[in-house]
Steps between C-alpha positions, in 0.01 A plus 500: 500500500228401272468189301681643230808259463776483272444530172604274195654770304807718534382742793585836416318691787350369833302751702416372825249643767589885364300779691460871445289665777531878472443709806237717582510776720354821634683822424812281419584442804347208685380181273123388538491225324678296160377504147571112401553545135707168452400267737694154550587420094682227423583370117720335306593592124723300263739624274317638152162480640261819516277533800196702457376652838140632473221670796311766521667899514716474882505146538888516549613397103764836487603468858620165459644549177694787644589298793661197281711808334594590879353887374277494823662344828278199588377423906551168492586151295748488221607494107728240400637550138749279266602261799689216462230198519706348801440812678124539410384179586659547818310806554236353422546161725541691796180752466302200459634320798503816697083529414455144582652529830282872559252212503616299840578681826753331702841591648668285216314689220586812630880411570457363091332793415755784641768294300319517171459925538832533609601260182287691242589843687870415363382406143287828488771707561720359191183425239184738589491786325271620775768470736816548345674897505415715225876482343446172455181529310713655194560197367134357502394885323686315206249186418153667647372832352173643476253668208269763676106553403547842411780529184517835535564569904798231461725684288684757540337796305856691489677185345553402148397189438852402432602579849192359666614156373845505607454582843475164608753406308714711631394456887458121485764387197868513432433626122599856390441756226493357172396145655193690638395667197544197301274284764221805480480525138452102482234568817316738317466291200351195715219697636409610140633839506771644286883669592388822435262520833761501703586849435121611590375578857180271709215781389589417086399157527134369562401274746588199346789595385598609843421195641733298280781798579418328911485134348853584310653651820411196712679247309777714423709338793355176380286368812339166607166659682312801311185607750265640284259749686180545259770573202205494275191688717585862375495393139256469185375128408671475189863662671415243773486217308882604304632510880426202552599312217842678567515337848433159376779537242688625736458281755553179238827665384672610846328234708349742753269447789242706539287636794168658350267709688172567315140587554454375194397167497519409121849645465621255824340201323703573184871590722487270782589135505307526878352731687464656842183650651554762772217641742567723769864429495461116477518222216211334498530305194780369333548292184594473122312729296253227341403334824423807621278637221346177413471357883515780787478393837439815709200696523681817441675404196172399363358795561818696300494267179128513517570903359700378225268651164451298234587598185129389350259765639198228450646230758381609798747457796344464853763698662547455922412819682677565820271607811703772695842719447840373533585492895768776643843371472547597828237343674443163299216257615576218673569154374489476134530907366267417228171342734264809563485510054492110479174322379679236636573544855493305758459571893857415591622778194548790763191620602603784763235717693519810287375267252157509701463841581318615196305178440386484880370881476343376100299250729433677803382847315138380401419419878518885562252614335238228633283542733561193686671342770701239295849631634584864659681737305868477432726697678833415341709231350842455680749229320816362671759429214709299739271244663288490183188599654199775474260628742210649395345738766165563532344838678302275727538163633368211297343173647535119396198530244679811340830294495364240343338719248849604420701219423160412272596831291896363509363135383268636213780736347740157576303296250521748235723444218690794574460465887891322516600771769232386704563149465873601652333542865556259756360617792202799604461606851288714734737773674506453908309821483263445278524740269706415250550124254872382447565341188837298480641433148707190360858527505620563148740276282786629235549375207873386363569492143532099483547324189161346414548350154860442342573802459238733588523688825196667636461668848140425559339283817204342287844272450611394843439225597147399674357868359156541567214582260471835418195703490412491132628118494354351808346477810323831666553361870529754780782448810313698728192330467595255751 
């Protein structure tokens, strides 16, 4: 578990260590490999709070919010929603105790530990919705429902409106005809719409107007948890900004909570009371929504806010540009996910040997086209993901002066301000033959999402304790000079 601990408020959902990997494989038969689009989330929301959950396009924000809805099947962890407090803070107890103890290996722990799985494994069964059977998730359908991105796609173009709204009132209620009809025409007027739409089909309506049709249907049943999934991306501004003012009044008049997954980062700073940053499946940030615009803590979520335009053209914003794409899903760096696009990062982030590969060729290219015996040409660049080491093999063998001429290159790109990679090496060798150098790389560290101000959760090692200086901070000291 994280150091996310029990909230203050009145708990209304508590997602804890939830995982999605989806499986990859080749001609559908045998699987390669997992896409990790959630990766180990864990949150609490209270009741009549809105979370805003922001990152950059396949960061996870629709996979998890389909995943709290129990649309997608999750790998791992669970959703707890509307438990008795008694039964949460036991939850909640024992996943604590049960990380503590992951801490200390001895035959007591263990014993302790087997106890506390078994415990929880019992508890699952009654309260996760990730583990419960599907016939008993009909009575959760009731208090969490969805709004889609697209208005259109998410209703049904051979449905009147009239019948689109009682659906759910029908599958998930005890009311009947003339109850239904009455509870649509008094839905239709809270979304701003009037009692004659109900008698017109999805393509009639524009896109606003479909959207509140979707906003309408979801509180129909009257829920406790709307997930909103970009409600407002596929609109105009001005249509956008009527949306949202219905939420609010919504929200203040039915005491919803709200889930609200956004790209845009203006519109989560209006919703949210706090808000969740995801990258590559991960939260990396988490707070309330003016510590986190007014006082980020991680390097990524700088980088996000630092596209936010402002609205006067003449202010001139200096805006963070990330080096590098967003990694594959399904082969995520080492470490902290966010290091090889960090200004910030430091040699225990997760510097793996494919990170060297192209930088190693950068600074053994030049030597090629000399003509000069500095070092022999390279043959090939072999990396070891598992012991964390590289060998670089030459065509010829290389003597002591050449080796030392070498780990000079690795020391001069060290003490560059973007040389932290090279700063990650502890060790450089001569091969037993001769012909090749073996670099061996520090062991990585991963970050937890810790609590690092009251309130404020980031996932980021510049916080642990005894972190070093970073390379655009600090020192420019190379390991493997020794």
């Amino acid at each position: 578990m994280t150091d996310i601990e029990q909230s203050n408020g009145d708990v209304l959902l508590y997602v804890s260590h939830l995982k999605k990997y989806f499986d990859i494989s080749k001609s559908g038969f045998r699987t390669t490999g997992h896409v990790r689009a959630v990766d180990d989330v864990t949150f609490t929301l209270n009741s009549n709070e809105t979370l805003g959950v922001v990152g950059e396009t396949g960061c996870g924000k629709t996979t998890l919010g389909r995943l709290i809805l129990k649309l997608l099947d999750s790998t791992d962890g669970n959703v707890y929603f509307n438990l008795p407090r008694g039964v949460l803070d036991k939850i909640m107890q024992l996943e604590r105790e049960l990380e503590l103890l992951g801490e200390t290996k001895n035959e007591e722990s263990e014993k302790r530990t087997k106890s506390i799985v078994k415990e929880l494994g019992e508890i699952n069964k009654e309260y996760s919705l990730t583990k419960i059977r599907s016939g008993k998730m009909k009575k959760y359908r009731k208090d969490m429902q969805p709004v889609f991105q697209d208005p259109f796609s998410s209703l049904d173009p051979r449905q009147i409106i009239r019948d689109v709204l009682a659906e759910p009132m029908k599958l998930l209620t005890d009311m009947k005809g003339e109850e239904i009809l009455g509870r649509s025409m008094n839905l239709i007027g809270e979304v701003g719409l009037s009692e004659d739409h109900l008698y017109r089909f999805p393509h009639e309506f524009s896109g606003g107007q479909r959207q509140r049709i979707g906003i309408a249907r979801a509180i129909s049943i009257e829920p406790k948890l709307l997930v909103l999934d970009e409600p407002t991306s596929a609109l105009d501004v001005s249509v956008q900004a009527q949306i949202l003012n219905l939420l609010k009044d919504l929200q203040e008049q039915k005491n919803l909570t709200f889930i609200f997954i956004s790209h845009h980062l203006n519109v989560i700073r209006l919703m949210s009371d706090k808000v969740a940053v995801m990258y590559l499946g991960k939260i990396v940030e988490l707070a309330d929504t003016e510590t986190l615009f007014t006082n980020m803590l991680h390097p990524y979520t700088e980088a996000l806010l630092s596209a936010i335009p402002l609205p006067d053209p003449k202010v001139a914003r200096s805006r963070i540009i990330l080096e590098g794409e967003v990694p594959n899903p399904a082969n995520p760096p080492k470490g902290c996910h966010f290091h090889p696009r960090c200004k910030y990062a430091m040699t225990n982030c997760g510097w793996s040997p494919r990170d060297f590969v192209m930088p190693l060729q950068e600074m053994l290219e030049p030597l090629r086209v000399k003509e000069s015996n500095i070092l022999p040409a390279t043959k090939e660049i072999l990396t070891d993901e598992s012991s964390n080491s590289i060998e670089v093999v030459f065509e010829t063998g290389i003597n002591s002066q050449q080796f030392e001429t070498f780990k000079g290159m690795l020391n001069e790109s060290a003490s560059k301000t973007n040389g932290v990679r090279f700063r990650a090496i502890t060790s450089i060798s001569l091969s037993q033959t001769g012909s090749s150098i073996v670099i061996a790389i520090k062991e990585s560290d991963v970050p937890r999402l810790k609590e690092i101000k009251p309130g404020h959760y980031v996932s980021c090692l510049m916080y642990e304790k005894g972190a070093e200086s970073t390379g655009i901070r600090g020192s420019n000291v190379n390991p493997a000079t020794g």
